[in-house]
MINU-191054 format. One line per field, with one value per residue (C-alpha): residue in one letter; z, y, x. Coordinates in nm, 4 decimals. Layout:
residues N
aa = (A;...) .
up = (Z;...) .
north = (Y;...) .
east = (X;...) .
end
This chain:
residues 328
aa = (X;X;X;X;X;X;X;X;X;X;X;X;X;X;X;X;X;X;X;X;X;X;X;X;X;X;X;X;X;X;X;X;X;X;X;X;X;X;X;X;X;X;X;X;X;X;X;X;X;X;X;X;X;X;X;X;X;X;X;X;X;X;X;X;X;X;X;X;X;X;X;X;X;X;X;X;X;X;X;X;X;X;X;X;X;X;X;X;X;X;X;X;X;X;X;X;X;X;X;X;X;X;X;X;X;X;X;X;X;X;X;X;X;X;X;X;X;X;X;X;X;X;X;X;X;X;X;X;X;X;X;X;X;X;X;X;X;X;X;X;X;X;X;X;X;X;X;X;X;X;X;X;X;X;X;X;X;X;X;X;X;X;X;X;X;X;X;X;X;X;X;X;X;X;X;X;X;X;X;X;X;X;X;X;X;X;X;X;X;X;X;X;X;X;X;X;X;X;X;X;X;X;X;X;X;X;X;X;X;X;X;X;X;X;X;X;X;X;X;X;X;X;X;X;X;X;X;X;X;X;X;X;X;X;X;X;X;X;X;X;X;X;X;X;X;X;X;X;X;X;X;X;X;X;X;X;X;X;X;X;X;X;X;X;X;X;X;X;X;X;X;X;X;X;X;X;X;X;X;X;X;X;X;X;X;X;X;X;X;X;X;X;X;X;X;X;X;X;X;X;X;X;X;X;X;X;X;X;X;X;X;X;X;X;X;X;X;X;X;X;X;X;X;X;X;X;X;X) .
up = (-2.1395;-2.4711;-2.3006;-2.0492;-2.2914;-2.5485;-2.1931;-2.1907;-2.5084;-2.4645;-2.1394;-2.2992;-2.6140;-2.3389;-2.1426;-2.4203;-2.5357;-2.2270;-2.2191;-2.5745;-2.4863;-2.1533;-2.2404;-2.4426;-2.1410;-1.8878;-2.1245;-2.1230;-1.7038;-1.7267;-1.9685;-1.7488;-1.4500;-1.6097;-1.6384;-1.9989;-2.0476;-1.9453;-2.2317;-2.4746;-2.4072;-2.5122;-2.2608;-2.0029;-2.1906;-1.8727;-1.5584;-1.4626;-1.3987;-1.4622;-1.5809;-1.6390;-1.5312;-1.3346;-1.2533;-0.8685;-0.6410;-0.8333;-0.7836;-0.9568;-1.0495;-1.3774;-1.6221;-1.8949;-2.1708;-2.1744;-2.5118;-2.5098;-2.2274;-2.2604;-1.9758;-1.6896;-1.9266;-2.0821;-2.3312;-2.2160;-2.3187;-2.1001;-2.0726;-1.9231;-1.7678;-2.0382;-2.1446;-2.4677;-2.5203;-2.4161;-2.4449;-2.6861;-2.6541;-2.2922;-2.1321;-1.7726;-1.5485;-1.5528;-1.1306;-1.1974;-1.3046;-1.0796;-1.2300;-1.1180;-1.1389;-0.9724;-1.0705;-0.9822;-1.0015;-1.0480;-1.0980;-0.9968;-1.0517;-1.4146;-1.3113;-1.1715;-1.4267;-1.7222;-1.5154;-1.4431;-1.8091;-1.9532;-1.7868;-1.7195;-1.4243;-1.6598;-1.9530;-1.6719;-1.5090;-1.8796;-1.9372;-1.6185;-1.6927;-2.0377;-1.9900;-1.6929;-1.8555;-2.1434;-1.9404;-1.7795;-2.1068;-2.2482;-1.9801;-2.0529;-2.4186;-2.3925;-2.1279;-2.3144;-2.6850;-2.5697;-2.3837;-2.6940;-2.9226;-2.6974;-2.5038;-2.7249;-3.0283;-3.2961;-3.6688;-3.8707;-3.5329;-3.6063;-3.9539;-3.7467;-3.5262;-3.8249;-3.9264;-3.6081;-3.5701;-3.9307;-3.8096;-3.6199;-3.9626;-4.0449;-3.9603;-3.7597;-4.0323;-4.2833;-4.0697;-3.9125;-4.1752;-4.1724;-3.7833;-3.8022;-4.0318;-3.8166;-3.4979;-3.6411;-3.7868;-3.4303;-3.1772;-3.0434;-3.2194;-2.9342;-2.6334;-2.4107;-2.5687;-2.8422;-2.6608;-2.4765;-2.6348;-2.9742;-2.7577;-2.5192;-2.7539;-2.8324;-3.0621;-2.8968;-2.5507;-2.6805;-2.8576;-2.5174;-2.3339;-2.6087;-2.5888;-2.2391;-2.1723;-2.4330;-2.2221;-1.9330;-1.8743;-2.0592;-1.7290;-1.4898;-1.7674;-1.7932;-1.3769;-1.3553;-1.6164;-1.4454;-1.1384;-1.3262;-1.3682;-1.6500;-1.8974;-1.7301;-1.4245;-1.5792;-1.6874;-1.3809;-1.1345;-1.3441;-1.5751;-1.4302;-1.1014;-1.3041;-1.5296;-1.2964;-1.4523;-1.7635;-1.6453;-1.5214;-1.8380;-2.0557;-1.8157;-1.8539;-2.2397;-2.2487;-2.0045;-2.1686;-2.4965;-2.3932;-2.1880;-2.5276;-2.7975;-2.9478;-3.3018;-3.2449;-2.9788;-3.1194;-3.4724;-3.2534;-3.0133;-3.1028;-2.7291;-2.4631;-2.1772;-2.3678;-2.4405;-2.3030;-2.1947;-2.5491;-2.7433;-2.4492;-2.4356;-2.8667;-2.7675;-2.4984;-2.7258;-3.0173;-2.7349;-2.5321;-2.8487;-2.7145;-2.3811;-2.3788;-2.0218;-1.9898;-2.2774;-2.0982;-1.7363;-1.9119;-2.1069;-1.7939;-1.5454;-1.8445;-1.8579;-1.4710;-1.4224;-1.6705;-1.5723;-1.1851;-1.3713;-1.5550;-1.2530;-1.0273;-1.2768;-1.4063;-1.2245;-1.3332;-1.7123;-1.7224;-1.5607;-1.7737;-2.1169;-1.9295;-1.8540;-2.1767;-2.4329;-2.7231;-2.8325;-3.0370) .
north = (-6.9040;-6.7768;-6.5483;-6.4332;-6.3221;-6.1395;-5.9372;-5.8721;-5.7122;-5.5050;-5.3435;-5.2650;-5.1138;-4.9198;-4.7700;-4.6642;-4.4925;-4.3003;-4.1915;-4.0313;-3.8490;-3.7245;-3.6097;-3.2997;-3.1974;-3.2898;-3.0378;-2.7736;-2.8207;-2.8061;-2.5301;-2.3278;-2.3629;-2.3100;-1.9233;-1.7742;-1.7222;-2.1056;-2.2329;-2.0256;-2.2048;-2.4782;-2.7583;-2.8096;-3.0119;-3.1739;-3.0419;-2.6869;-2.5732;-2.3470;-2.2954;-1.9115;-1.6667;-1.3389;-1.0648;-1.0844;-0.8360;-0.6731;-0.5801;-0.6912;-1.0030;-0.8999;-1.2176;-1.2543;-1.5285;-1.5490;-1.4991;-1.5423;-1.5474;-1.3305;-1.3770;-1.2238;-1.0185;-1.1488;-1.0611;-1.0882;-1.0259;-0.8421;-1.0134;-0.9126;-1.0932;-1.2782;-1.3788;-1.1416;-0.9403;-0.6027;-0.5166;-0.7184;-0.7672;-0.5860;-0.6369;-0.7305;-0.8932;-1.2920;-1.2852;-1.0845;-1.3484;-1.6362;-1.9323;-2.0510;-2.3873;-2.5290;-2.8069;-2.7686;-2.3990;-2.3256;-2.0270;-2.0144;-1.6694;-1.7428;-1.8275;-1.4650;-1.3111;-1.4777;-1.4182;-1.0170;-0.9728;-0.9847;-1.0113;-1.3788;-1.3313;-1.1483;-1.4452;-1.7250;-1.5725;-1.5467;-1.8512;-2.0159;-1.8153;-1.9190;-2.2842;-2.3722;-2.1555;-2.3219;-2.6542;-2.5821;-2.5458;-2.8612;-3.1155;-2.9740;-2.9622;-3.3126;-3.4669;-3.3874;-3.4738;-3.7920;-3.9181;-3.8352;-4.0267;-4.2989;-4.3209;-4.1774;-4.2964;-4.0963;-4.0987;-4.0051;-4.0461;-4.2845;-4.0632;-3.7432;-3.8434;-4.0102;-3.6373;-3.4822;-3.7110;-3.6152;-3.2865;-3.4020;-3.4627;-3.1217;-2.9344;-2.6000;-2.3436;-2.4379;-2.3168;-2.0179;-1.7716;-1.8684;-1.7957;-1.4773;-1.3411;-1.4952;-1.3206;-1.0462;-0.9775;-1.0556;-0.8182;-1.0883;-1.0175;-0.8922;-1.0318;-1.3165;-1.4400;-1.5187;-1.7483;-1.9227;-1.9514;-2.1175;-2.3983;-2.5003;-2.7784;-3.0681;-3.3590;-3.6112;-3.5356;-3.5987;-3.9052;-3.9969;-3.9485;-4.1373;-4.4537;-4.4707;-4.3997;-4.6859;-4.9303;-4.8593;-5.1950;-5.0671;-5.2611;-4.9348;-4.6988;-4.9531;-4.9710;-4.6012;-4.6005;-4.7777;-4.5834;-4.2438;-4.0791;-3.8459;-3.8260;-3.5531;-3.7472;-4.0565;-3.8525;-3.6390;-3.9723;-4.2877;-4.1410;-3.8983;-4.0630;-4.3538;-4.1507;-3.9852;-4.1342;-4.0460;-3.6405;-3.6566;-3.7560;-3.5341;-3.2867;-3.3149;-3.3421;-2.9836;-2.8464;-2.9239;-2.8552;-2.4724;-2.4527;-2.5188;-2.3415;-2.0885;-2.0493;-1.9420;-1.6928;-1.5407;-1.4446;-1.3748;-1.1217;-0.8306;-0.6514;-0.7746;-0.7455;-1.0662;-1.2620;-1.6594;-1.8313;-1.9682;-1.6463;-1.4251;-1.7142;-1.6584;-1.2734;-1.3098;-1.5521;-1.2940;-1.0843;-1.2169;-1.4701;-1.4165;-1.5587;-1.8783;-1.9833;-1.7258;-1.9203;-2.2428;-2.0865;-1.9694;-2.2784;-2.4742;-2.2846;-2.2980;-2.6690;-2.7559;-2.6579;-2.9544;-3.1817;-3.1648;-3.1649;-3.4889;-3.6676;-3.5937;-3.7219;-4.0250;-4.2678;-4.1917;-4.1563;-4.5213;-4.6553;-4.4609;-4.6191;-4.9366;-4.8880;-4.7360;-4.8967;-4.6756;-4.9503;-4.9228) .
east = (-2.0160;-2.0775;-2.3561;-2.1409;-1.8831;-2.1471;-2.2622;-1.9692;-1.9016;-2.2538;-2.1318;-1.8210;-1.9915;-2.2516;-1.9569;-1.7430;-2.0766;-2.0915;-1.7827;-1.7836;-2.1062;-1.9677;-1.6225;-1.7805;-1.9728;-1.6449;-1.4359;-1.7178;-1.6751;-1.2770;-1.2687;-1.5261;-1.2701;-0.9610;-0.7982;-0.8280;-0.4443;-0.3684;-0.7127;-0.4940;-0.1902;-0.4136;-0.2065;-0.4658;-0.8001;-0.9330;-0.7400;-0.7500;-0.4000;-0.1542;0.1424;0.3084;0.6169;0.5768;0.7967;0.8647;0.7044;0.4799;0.1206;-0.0623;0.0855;0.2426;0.2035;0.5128;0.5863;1.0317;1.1291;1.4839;1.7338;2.0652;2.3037;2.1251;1.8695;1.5771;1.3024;0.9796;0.6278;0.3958;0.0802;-0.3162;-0.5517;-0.6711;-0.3620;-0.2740;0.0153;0.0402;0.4267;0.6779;1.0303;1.1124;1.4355;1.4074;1.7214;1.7023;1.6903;1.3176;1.1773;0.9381;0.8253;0.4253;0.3121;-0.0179;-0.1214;-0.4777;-0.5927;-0.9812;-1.1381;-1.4797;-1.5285;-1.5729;-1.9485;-1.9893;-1.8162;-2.0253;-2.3315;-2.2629;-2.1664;-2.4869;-2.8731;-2.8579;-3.0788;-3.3322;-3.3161;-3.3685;-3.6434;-3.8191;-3.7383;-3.8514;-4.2171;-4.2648;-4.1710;-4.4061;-4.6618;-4.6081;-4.6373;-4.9429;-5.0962;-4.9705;-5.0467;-5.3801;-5.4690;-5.2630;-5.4786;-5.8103;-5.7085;-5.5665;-5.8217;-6.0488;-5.8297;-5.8033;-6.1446;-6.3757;-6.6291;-6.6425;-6.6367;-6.2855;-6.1194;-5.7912;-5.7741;-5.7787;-5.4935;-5.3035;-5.2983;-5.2716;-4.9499;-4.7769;-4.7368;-4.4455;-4.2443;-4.2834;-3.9347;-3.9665;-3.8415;-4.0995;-4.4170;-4.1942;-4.2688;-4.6264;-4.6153;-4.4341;-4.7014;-5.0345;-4.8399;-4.7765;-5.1567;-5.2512;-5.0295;-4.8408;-4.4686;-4.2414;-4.4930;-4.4801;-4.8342;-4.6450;-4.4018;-4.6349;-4.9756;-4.8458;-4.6620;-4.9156;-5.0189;-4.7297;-4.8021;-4.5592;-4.7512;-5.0863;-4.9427;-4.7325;-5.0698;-5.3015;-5.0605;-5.1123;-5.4709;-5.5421;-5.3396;-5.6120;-5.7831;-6.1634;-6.3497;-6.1862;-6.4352;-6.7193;-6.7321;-6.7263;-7.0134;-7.2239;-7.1955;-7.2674;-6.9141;-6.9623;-6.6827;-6.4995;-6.4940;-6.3879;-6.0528;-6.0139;-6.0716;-5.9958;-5.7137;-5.5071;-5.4134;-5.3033;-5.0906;-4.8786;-4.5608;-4.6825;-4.7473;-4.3796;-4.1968;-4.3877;-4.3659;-3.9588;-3.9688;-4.1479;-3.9648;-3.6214;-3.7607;-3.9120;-3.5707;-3.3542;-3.6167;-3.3855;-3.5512;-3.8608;-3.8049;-3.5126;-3.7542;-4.0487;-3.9334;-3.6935;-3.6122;-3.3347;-3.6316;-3.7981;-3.5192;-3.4832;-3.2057;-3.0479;-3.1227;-2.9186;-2.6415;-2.5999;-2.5702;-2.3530;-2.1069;-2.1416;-2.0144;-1.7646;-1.6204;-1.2766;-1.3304;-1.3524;-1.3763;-1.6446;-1.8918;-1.8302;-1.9159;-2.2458;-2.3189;-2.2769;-2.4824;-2.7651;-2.7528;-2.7405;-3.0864;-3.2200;-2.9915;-3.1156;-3.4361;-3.3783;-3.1947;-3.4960;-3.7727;-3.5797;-3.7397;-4.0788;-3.9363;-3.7901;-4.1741;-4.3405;-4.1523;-4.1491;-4.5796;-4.6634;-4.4176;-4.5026;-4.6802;-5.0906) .
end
């Protein structure tokens, strides 16, 4: 019983968890949906409705907020699209005027909107290049550090990675000056060699990838050995079939970490044509700061793609934690 009831109390701690990490992203959804005149209103928070007066028959539909009703006139405020007044205090007859109310009104051409106002199509396409690029070069400076940390003899090893792994304490903005200058000196400000080549080495992956070659049972390495698999073969036979769980989760982490990297490319590169994803959605919020709906439509749309990303590849991320354990 009393086991039962302490479940209990876990599950209920785990779901209201999820719930206060979700609502932020449920809002960003609602708000993305929702008209810009009805988010000022600041009524609707999950459901996208509306709520508003017109003037009858007129086209377009003419948007007012009553001020004060005299008899049969009225004072109104004339109102645009995105809800801010354009005329104060107008007299109108009472009869003019047509109340809306839907209770459910979405606006999906907020996504369109957001997308046309600035390159989006540009920034994803950059950043879709420099993350599997980036990738490409992980999974293989990864693959061939690990195994040498894990696999192979050799003096000052476990004090080289001890190193190699305290690099992972040291914040971004301390080495970005550093970088700036070395980049600089060597042509790469401004290009995508700078974006890509600096990343294609990632401490947590080799460390990821170390952890889990070492759990290899050592009679797989002494079999192949004896048979006359070079080194080389050992990893591209032996060790990188068994890893493919392993390949997947790291292969997410970088992804979502080149897909969110918004410091270093927005100091390293200085023209639109080169921007990624985060550095075009800070423009695009320094531009269009008055529009809400708009910055939640773009924040959205940037997010879905790692989220499919993460849903697809979760499976191998829970076996890989569950294979690996972090564990020396």
């Amino acid at each position: 019983m009393g086991n039962n009831i302490r479940k209990i109390f876990i599950y209920l701690a785990l779901i209201a968890c999820g719930i206060f990490m979700v609502v932020p992203f449920v809002w960003m959804i609602s708000t993305s949906l929702m008209s810009q005149a009805e988010f000022n209103k600041g009524e609707s928070v999950f459901i996208p409705k509306e709520n508003y007066d017109i003037i009858r028959n007129t086209a377009p539909e003419q948007r007012i907020i009553v001020v004060k009703v005299i008899g049969d006139t009225t004072l109104v405020h004339y109102l645009n699209e995105n809800g801010r007044i354009t005329r104060e205090y107008v007299k109108i007859t009472t009869k003019s005027i047509k109340h809306i109310y839907k209770p459910i009104s979405i606006h999906w051409e907020n996504f369109s909107k957001a997308f046309k106002k600035v390159p989006f199509a540009r920034y994803f396409a950059n950043t879709l290049f420099v993350s599997f690029l980036s990738l490409f070069g992980v999974l293989i400076t990864s693959a061939f550090a690990a195994f040498a940390f894990a696999r192979m003899e050799f003096k000052g090893r476990d004090m080289l990675f001890l190193l190699f792994i305290s690099m992972v304490m040291v914040p971004e903005p301390i080495y970005l000056i550093s970088s700036y200058v070395l980049l600089d000196k060597l042509h790469w400000l401004d290009t995508y060699r700078g974006l890509i080549i600096p990343w294609c080495v990632n401490v947590f992956t080799v460390f990821l990838f170390r952890q889990h070659f070492k759990s290899l049972p050592k009679e797989l390495f002494d079999a192949a050995a004896i048979d006359g698999c070079s080194t080389m073969g050992m990893l591209r036979r032996i060790v990188l079939p068994l890893s493919k769980p392993v390949i997947a989760t790291a292969s997410v982490f970088s992804l979502i970490g080149s897909w969110n990297s918004f410091m270093w490319p927005l100091v390293m590169t200085d023209s639109p044509e080169k921007r990624l994803l985060q550095v075009g959605l800070s423009y695009f919020n320094a531009e269009a700061s008055a529009q809400t709906t708009l910055l939640m439509a773009a924040s959205t749309f940037s997010i879905v793609p790692i989220l499919i990303l993460f849903f697809l590849a979760q499976k191998q991320i829970i076996e890989s934690t569950a294979k690996t354990g972090l564990k020396d």
